[in-house]
Each structure stands twice: as structure tokens, then as C-alpha cells.
C-alpha positions, -999 to +999 in steps of 0.1 A: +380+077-529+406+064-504+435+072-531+425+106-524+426+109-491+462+084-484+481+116-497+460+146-472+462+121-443+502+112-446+504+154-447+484+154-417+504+126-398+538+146-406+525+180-399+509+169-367+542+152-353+574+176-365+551+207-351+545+186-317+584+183-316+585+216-317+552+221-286+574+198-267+607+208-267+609+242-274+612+266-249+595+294-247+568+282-268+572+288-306+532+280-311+516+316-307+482+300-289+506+285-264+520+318-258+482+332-248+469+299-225+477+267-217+478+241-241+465+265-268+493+252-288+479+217-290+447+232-311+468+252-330+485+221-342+454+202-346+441+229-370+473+237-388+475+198-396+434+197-407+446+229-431+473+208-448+450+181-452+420+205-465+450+216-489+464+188-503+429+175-509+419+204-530+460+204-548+459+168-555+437+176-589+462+195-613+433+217-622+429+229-591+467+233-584+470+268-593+442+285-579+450+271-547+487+276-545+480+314-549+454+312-523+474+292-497+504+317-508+486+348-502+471+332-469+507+325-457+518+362-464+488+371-448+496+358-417+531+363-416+525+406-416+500+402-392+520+389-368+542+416-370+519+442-371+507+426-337+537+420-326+547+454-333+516+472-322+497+452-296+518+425-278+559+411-281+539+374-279+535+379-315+573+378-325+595+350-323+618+366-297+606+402-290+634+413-311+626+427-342+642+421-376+632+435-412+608+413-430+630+415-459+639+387-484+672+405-489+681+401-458+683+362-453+713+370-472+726+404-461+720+390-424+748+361-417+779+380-437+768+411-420+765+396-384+790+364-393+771+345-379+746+319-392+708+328-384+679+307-382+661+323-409+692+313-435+694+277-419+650+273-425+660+288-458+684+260-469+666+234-454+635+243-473+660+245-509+673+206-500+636+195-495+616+211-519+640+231-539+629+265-555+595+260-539+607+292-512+599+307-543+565+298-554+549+289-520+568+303-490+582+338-491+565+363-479+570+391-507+567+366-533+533+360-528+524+402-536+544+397-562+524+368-575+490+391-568+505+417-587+514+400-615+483+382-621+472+403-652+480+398-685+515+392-697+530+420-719+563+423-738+592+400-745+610+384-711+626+407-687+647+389-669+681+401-686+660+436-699+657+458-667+677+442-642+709+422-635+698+392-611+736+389-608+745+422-601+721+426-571+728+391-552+770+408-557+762+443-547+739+426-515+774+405-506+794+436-511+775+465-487+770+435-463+810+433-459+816+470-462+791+479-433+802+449-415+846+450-417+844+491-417+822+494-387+794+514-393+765+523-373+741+497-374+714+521-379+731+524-415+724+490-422+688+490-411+681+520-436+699+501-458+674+472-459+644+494-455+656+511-493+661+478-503+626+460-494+609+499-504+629+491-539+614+459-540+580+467-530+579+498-560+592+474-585+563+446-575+533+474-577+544+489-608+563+471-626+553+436-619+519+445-626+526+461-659+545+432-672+526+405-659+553+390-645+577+386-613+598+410-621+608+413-582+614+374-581+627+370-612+652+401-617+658+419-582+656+395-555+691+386-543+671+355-527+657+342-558+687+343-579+702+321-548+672+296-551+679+295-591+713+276-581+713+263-547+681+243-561+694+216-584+706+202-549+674+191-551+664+163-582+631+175-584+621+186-621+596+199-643+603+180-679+588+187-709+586+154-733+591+150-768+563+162-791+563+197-782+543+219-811+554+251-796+519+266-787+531+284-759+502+281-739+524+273-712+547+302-719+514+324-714+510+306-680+544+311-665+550+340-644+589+335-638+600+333-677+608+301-671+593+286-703+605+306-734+611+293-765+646+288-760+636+262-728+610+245-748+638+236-775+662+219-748+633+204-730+635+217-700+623+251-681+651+279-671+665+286-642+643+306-626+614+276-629+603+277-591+584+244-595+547+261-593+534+234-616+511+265-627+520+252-662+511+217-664+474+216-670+482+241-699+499+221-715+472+206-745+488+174-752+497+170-718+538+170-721+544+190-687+552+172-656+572+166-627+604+138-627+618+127-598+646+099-594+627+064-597+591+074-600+565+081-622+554+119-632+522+110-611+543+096-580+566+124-582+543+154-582+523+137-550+559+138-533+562+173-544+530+181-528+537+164-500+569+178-491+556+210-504+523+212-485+539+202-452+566+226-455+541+255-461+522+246-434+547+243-406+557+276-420+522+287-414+527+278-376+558+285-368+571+315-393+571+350-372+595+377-370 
């Protein structure tokens, strides 16, 4: 029993203290309850903290994993657009600085070589890729997780990630009308409609097409951001490996969302690029041949670091994430 709970009560310990950092020097407060009364941040921490732990508990079985990735996911998305939608309609206390921004994955991107300037969104975004690397993409962004819901039916037709989009061609044209609107000065209201067609774009593809291929056709073939994370992420050494002995079921293929697992990946051993880490896979796996590899530990060792880093990422994100 107390192998299970070292792994929830390190995620506690880490959570608690990097979110108190943030309670005691930060100013004005980041912590939303702080915002409303006094010391309201301190709970907030407290129970943010006791979520992790309740989280990793659950996550630490690998047959669990899954089901509560997409619930913590769907949680965090949760949360995130109701605090705009407060923030927008009720009080400014919801936001993170009264100033409102699109909610747009795109726009991490679009944002910096627009303004030239580096934003805190983009640095939280590559801190999150050196820590947990594609995990943005399976546990933290905000449209992903609809995208995930969406996509939860049952897979049809070949991959898609070269069929109906270029992941390429978008993350280029995204550079491209961020310089042209910045260097030839147009109205800024250009570049907000810009981003609203964009994240509208996004949103059609996720309810229709997503749902009709049973896969994440947004994350997969249209986010700019995703395409990012499948190359910024081998900054990272975290792996999934697939060992030797592979009879080419393809239960796992069934399981994967992202295409990461074709038969193409299962020959070299390894999943594509666009493997986000989810781990969704590993319990499919019949002879048990999916798992994670990190430098210097074991697959077990290495998927409780995953976790961990994982977890606690997610839910300082759950605490401090706002528009």
C-alpha cells in the first residue's frame, strides 16, 4: 500500500510548494480565490494539491490511465472556458490581467512574431515541451481535450494525417500572415478576425470531422501548435518503445487517436511523430510490448516520472491557467 501512495504524495509536496511560490510572490494574486478574500488562495492550493494526489492515485494503474486522462483533460478545459466566460461576463477577477486574448492554440504561435515580443503563454508553452514533452498535447491544451471528446467513437478509414491536410503548410501559412499583418501595419482588428476564422476553422473541423474519423484530425492535421510539439519534443528523452516480438495485431493502432501507431511505426519500433505520450496504448498491447523509456530507468520507473511530471504540470495549470 505505501508504494502507492510515495508517487501521489511526492505530486502533492511539489504541487503544494511551486503554486505557494507563486501565492507569495506574485503580485496581484495569480490564485483566483485570492483575488475574492483573503487567504482564499491558500485553500485553493490545498485542494488543487489533494486533486493531483486523488489523480495520480487513480493514473498510477495503467488500466485506469486512460479513462482518467480524458476525465482530468476535459476537467481542465472545463475550467479554463469558464473562466473566461466569467471573466468575460461577470467579473475582470476571472482573467489573468483584465486583458483579453483569444483562447486560441494558433495563437501561441501567431502571438510573439506578430507582437515581437515573447509572451508568457509561448514561454509556459516551451517549458511544459522541455518537461514533459508532447504531453501539451494529450493533457494540457485546451481545444485538444474537445477534440479528444469528439473523436472518441469508432475509428474509420485509413490515417489522415497527410489525406486532408498539410500539418506543414498551416504551421508556414500561421508564420507567414503573422509577418504580413505585423511588417505591413494593419489594423489590429484584422488580426483578431484573423484568429477568430482560424479557432472557428478549428472548431468545425473537431465537430465534424474529428468525430467522423475517429480521430484528432484538429491535433493531428491543422493545429500549427501540434505540428510544433511533434518536433520541439525530442528535446525531451521521454519515449514510448515498442519491444521486439511485435505480431502486428493492431490493437494498439485501434487505440491511438493521433495515428501515431501505423503499421509503418510498428515495423521501426517506435510510434510517429505525432505520438503525444498519452500512454492510451499501453494496456492494449496483449503481450505487453508498449511502454515508456527514459534515460537510466526501467519502463516502470519511467512512466511514474512521466506521471509525475505530468500530473503536476496539469495541475498547476489547473490553478493558474486563465486568459
Amino acid at each position: 500500500m505505501k508504494k502507492y501512495l510515495l508517487l501521489p504524495a511526492a505530486v502533492f509536496v511539489f504541487v503544494f510548494v511551486i503554486i505557494s511560490m507563486v501565492q507569495l510572490k506574485v503580485d496581484p494574486p495569480m490564485l483566483i480565490a485570492e483575488r475574492f478574500f483573503s487567504n482564499g488562495g491558500w485553500v485553493q492550493i490545498f485542494l488543487i494539491a489533494t486533486y493531483g494526489t486523488f489523480l495520480t492515485y487513480k493514473m498510477q494503474d495503467p488500466r485506469h490511465t486512460a479513462k482518467w486522462r480524458v476525465l482530468s483533460w476535459s476537467l481542465f478545459s472545463v475550467v479554463f472556458f469558464t473562466q473566461l466566460i466569467l471573466g468575460v461576463t461577470v467579473s475582470e477577477k476571472f482573467l489573468m490581467s483584465g486583458k483579453l486574448h483569444l483562447p486560441i492554440p494558433a495563437m501561441i504561435i501567431a502571438g510573439p512574431i506578430y507582437r515581437g515580443q515573447i509572451t508568457f503563454m509561448a514561454i509556459l508553452f516551451l517549458s511544459t515541451i522541455i518537461l514533459t514533452g508532447p504531453a501539451w498535447c494529450s493533457h494540457l491544451c485546451y481545444f485538444g481535450a474537445v477534440d479528444g471528446i469528439s473523436s472518441s467513437g469508432k475509428k474509420s478509414g485509413k490515417e489522415i494525417k497527410r489525406k486532408l491536410f498539410s500539418r506543414h503548410t498551416v504551421l508556414i501559412l500561421v508564420i507567414v500572415a503573422s509577418l504580413i499583418l505585423r511588417f505591413f501595419g494593419f489594423d489590429p482588428l484584422v488580426s483578431i478576425l484573423a484568429g477568430i476564422t482560424f479557432g472557428v476553422v478549428g472548431l468545425i473541423i473537431i465537430l465534424f470531422i474529428s468525430r467522423k474519423k475517429g480521430r484528432m484530425v484538429h491535433c493531428i492535421a491543422y493545429c500549427p501548435v501540434g505540428t510544433l510539439v511533434g518536433y520541439l519534443k525530442y528535446l525531451n528523452p521521454m519515449r514510448i518503445r515498442i519491444d521486439a516480438g511485435c505480431t502486428y495485431c493492431y490493437s494498439c493502432t485501434r487505440v491511438c487517436r493521433y495515428d501515431a501507431l501505423t503499421d509503418k511505426n510498428l515495423k521501426e519500433k517506435k510510434p510517429g511523430i505525432t505520438c503525444t505520450l498519452c500512454g492510451d496504448c499501453i494496456t492494449s498491447c496483449h503481450d505487453s510490448l508498449l511502454g515508456y523509456k527514459f534515460p537510466g530507468l526501467n519502463r516502470t520507473a519511467s512512466r511514474h516520472l512521466y506521471l509525475f511530471l505530468t500530473i503536476s504540470i496539469h495541475s498547476i495549470f489547473m490553478a493558474l491557467a486563465k486568459i
